[in-house]
Every structure is written in C-alpha cells, then in structure tokens.
LUMZA-215305 format. One record per residue (C-alpha): residue number from 0; residue in three letters; x, y, z. Coordinates in Angstrom, 2 decimals, padded with zeros to 5 digits, always signed. Example, Ala and Ser with C-alpha at 12.3 -4.5 7.8 and 13.67 -1.06 7.14 Angstrom:
2
<0,'ala',<+012.30,-004.50,+007.80>>
<1,'ser',<+013.67,-001.06,+007.14>>
// end
This chain:
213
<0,'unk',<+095.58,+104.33,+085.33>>
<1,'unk',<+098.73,+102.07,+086.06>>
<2,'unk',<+099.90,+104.67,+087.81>>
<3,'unk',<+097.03,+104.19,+090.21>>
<4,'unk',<+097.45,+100.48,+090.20>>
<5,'unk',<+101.48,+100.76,+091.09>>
<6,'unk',<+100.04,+102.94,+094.13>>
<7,'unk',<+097.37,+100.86,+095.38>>
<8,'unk',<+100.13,+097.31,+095.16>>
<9,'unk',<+102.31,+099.34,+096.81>>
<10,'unk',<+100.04,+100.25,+100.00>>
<11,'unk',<+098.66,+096.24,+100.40>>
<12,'unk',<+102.79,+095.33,+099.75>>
<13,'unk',<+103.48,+097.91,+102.47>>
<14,'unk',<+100.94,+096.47,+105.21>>
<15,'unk',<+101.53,+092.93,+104.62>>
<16,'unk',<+105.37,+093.98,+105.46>>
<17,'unk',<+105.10,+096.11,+108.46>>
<18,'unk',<+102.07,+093.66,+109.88>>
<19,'unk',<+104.75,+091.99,+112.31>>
<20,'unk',<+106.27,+095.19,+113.22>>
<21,'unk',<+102.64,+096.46,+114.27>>
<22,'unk',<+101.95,+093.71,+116.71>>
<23,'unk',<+105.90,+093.94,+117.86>>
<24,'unk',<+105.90,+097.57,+118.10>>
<25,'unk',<+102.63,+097.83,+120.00>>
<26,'unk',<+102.86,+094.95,+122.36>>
<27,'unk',<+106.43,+096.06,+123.78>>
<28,'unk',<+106.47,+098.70,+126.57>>
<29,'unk',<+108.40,+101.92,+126.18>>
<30,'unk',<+112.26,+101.72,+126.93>>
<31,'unk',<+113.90,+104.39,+129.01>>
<32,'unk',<+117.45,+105.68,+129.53>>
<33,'unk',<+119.06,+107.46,+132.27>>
<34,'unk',<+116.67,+105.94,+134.60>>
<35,'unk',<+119.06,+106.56,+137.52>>
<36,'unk',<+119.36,+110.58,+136.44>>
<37,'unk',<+117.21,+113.23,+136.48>>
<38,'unk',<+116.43,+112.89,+132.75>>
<39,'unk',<+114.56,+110.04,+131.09>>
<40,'unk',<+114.79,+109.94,+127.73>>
<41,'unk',<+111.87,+107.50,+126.01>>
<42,'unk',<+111.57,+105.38,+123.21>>
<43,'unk',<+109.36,+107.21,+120.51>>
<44,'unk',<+107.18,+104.32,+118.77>>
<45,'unk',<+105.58,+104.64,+115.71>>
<46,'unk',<+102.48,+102.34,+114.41>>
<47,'unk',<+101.50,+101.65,+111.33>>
<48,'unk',<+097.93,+101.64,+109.91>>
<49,'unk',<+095.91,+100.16,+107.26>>
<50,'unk',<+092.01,+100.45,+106.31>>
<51,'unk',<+090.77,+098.98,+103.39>>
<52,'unk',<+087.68,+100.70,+102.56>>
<53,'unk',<+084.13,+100.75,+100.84>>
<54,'unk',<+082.82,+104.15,+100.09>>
<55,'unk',<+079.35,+104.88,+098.65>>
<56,'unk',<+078.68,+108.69,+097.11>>
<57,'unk',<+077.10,+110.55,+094.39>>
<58,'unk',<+078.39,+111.01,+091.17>>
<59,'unk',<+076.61,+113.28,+088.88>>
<60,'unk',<+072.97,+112.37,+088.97>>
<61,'unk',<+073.95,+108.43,+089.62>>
<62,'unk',<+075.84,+106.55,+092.60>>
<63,'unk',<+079.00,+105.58,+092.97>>
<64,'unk',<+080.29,+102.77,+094.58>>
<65,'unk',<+084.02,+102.95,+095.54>>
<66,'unk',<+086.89,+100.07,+096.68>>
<67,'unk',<+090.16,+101.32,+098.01>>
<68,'unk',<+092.42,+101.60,+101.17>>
<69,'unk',<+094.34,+104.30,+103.05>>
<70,'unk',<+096.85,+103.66,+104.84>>
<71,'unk',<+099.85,+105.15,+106.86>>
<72,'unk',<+102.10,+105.76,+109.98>>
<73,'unk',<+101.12,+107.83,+113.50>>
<74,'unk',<+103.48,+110.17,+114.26>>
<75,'unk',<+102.24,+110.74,+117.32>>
<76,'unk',<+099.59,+108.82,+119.23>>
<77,'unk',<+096.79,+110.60,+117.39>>
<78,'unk',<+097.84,+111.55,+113.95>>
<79,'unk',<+097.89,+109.73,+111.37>>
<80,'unk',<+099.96,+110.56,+108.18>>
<81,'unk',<+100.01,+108.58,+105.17>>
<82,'unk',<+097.99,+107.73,+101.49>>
<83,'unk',<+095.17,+106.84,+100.36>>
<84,'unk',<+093.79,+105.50,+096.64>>
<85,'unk',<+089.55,+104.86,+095.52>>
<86,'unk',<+088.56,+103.86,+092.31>>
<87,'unk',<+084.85,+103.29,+091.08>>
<88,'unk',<+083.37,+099.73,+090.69>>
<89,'unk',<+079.88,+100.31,+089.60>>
<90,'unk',<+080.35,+102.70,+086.22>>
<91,'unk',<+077.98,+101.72,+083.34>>
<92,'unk',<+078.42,+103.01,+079.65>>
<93,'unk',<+082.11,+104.47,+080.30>>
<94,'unk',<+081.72,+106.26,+083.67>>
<95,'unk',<+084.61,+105.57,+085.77>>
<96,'unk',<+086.38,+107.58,+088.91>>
<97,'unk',<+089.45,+106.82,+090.28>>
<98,'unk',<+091.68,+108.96,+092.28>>
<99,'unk',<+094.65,+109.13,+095.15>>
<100,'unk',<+096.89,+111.29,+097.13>>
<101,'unk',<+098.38,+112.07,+101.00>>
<102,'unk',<+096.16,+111.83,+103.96>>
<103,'unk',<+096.04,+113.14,+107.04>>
<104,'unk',<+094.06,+112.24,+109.77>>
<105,'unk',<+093.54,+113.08,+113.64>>
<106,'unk',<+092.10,+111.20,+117.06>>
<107,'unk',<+090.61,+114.15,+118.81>>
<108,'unk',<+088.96,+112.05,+121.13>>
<109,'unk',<+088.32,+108.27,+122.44>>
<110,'unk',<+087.25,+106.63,+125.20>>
<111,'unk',<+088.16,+103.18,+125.90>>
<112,'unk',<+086.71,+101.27,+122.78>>
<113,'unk',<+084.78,+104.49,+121.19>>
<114,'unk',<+086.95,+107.63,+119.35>>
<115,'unk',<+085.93,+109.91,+116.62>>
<116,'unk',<+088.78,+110.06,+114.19>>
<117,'unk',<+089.27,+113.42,+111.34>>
<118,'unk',<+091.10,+113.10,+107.84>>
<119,'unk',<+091.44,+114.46,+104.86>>
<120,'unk',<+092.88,+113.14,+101.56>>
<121,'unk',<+094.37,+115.89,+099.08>>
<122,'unk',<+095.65,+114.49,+095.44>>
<123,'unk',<+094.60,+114.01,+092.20>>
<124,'unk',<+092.56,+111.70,+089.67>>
<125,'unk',<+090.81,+111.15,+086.39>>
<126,'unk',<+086.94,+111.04,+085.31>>
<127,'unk',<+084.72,+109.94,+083.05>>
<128,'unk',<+080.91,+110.75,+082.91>>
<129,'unk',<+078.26,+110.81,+080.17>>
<130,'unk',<+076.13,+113.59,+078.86>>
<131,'unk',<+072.61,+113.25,+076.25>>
<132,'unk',<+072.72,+115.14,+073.31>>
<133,'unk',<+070.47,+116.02,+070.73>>
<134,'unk',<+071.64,+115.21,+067.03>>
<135,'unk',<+071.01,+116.91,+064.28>>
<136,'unk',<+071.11,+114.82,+060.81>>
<137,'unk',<+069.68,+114.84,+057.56>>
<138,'unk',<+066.70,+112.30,+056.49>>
<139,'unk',<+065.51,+111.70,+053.13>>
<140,'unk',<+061.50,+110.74,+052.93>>
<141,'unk',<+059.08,+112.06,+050.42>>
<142,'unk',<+059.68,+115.58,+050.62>>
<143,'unk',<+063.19,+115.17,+049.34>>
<144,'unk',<+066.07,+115.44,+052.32>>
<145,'unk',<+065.26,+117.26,+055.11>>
<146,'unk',<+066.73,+117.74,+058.76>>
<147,'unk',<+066.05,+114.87,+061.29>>
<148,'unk',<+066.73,+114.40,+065.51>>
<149,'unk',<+068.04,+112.19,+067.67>>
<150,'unk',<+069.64,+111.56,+071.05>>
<151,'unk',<+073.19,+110.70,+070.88>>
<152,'unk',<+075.61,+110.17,+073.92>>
<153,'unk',<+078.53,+112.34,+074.54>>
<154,'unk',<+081.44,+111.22,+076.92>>
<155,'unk',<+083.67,+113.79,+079.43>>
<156,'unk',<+086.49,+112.80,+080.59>>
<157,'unk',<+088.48,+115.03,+082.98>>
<158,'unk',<+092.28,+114.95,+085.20>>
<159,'unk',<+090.67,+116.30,+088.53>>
<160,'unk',<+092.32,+118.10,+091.94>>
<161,'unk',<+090.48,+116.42,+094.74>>
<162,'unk',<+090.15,+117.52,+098.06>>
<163,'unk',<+088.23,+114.86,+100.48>>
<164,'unk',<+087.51,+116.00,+104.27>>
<165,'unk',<+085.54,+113.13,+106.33>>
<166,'unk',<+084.96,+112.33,+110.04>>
<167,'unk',<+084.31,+109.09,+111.11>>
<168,'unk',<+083.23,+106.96,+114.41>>
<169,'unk',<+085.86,+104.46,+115.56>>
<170,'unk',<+084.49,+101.36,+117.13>>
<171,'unk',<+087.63,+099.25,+118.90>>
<172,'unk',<+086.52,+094.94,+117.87>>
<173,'unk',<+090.07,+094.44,+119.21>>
<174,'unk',<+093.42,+095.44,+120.34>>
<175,'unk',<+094.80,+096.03,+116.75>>
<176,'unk',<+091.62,+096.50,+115.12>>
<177,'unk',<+088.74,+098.93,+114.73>>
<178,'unk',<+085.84,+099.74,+112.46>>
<179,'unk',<+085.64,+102.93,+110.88>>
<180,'unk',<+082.13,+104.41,+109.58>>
<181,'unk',<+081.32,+107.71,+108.40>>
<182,'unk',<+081.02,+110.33,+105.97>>
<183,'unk',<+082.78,+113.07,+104.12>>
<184,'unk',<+082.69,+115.33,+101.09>>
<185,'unk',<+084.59,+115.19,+097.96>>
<186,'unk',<+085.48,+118.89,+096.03>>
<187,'unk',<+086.77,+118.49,+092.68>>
<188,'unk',<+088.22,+120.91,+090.27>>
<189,'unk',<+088.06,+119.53,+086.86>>
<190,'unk',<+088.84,+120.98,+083.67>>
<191,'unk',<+086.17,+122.07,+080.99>>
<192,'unk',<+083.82,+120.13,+083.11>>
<193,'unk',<+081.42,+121.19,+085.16>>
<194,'unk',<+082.69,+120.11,+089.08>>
<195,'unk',<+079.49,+119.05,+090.17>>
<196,'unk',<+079.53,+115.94,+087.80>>
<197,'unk',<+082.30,+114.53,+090.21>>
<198,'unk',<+081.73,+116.26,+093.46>>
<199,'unk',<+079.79,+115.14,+095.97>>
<200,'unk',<+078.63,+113.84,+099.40>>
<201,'unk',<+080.08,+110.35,+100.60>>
<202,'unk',<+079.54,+107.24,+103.39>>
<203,'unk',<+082.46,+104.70,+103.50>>
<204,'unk',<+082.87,+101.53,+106.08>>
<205,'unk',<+086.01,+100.82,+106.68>>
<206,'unk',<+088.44,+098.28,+108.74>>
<207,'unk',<+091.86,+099.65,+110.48>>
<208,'unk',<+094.04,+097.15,+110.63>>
<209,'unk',<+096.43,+098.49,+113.39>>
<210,'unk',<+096.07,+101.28,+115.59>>
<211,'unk',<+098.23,+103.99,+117.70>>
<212,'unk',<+096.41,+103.66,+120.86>>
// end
C-alpha cells in the first residue's frame, strides 16, 4: 500500500502549497483587457479544493469506518476535478480496505450559504475480508482415528475496480470553508470474490477547505 501512502502525502503536500494561492486567487477581483474596445477579455481563475473526510459504510456483514481526503481544482465555477484516497481504520482479524482514484464532482445548485454538490470517484484498491470455514481433521479417541470438525478462518484478499457516486449537502461556515455531509454508494468488481463483501452503501462528513464560489 505505499503506493497509496505516496498518494495521500502528496494531496495534504499539495493543499498546504496552494493554501495561499486559494485565499489570493479568491479574494482578487477579475482583471479585464480591452476595456476601452468592444471586446473584454477576462481573467479565468481557478480555485483549489481540499476535504479531508470521514466516511462510515458497510463492509460485508460488518462496518467500516474510513479516513481520507479528496481534493482538487474547479475548472469552472462548479466543477470540481481532482483525486481522492480512503483507507479503513476499524478492520479486526486482517480486514482492511483501502482504495483511490480521479474525482469528479459538480455544484448544480446553491443558494447563498446552502448548495448540493455531485461526485464521483473512479480508481482502484485492494481488500481483505474473512470467511468461517468448517475443518475437517482426523482425531484419535477410543475407537481408533476417526474424522473430527472444526471452524477455521479463511482470509480473501482482492485488487478491486471501484466506482463511488455520492451527493452531498454543502453548508457555507465561511468564505473559504464549507461542510460537506452525505451519502453515496460504492460498486466494486473484485476478482474471485464475491463483490458484495466490499460493496456497499456509505455516509461521510467532510470539511472543504476552499471553495469556487
């Protein structure tokens, strides 16, 4: 999971770097050229984002718990394009989820401190859950040997495609920061696993630090 790690160091590296330009960028009016002709021609500014993030969903017949951050630059005043990376705090006897890839998310509406914001997270990750088995081994007693049970654990561990819609409410606190609540679903495809050991419903909490409007 370094790989992960690298990722997740290089999304906190990235906001603590462009956490000037945000309050820069957003506290400066747009320039303009050629105001004396009939064409203007408008500064384009583009604002940085990031949200860590909290995130509690199901996992197989347990519940996950979930730190991470996404992060990212708007485009445009309402879309959002950037990553994201999660990765389970809570697993007991080997379970473990962690996983990361491009998001994209859209503003389709707000009103003064209110907004309802859609994204979606598309990448990959790796799993580990737990399955009971029944053993089968031989016991000796006074019969001579003869064929014994007993439950045994089994671990499954899987590289997963992971596919993440969510919507959440967007609740302005202040002028470069909101808080984020809502909930989502997360589709996996695993392999030689069954999909609904890591798939499943989702709630997160989460605070942008940053904002296009």
């Amino acid at each position: 999971m370094t790989h992960y790690r690298r990722f997740f160091q290089m999304i906190v590296a990235a906001a603590a770097l462009a956490a000037p330009a945000v309050a820069a960028a957003q506290s400066s009016p747009p320039t303009g050229a050629n105001q004396g002709g009939p064409m203007i021609v408008e500064q384009i500014q583009q604002h940085f984002a990031f949200a860590p993030e909290y995130k509690v969903s199901k996992f197989g017949d347990t519940t996950a718990q979930l730190l991470g951050a996404h992060a990212g630059v708007f485009v445009a005043k309402s879309i959002l394009i950037g990553g994201g990376l999660y990765t389970m705090v809570n697993g007991d006897d080997g379970r473990g989820l962690t996983y990361g890839g491009a998001v994209v998310g859209w503003e389709p509406w707000s009103a003064g401190k209110f907004g309802v914001d859609v994204r979606g997270l598309i990448g990959f990750g790796r799993g580990t859950t737990t399955d009971t088995v029944t053993l089968t081994t031989p016991v000796r007693d006074r019969r001579g040997v003869v064929l014994g049970t007993r439950q045994g654990t089994r671990w499954l561990t899987s590289d997963l495609f992971i596919a993440e819609p969510q919507v959440d409410l967007l609740f302005g606190l202040t002028k470069h920061f909101q808080l984020s609540i809502g909930g989502g679903y997360r589709f996996t495809n695993a392999e030689h696993v069954d999909n609904d050991r890591f798939a499943g419903a989702s709630g997160s909490v989460a605070l942008r630090i940053g904002s296009a409007r």
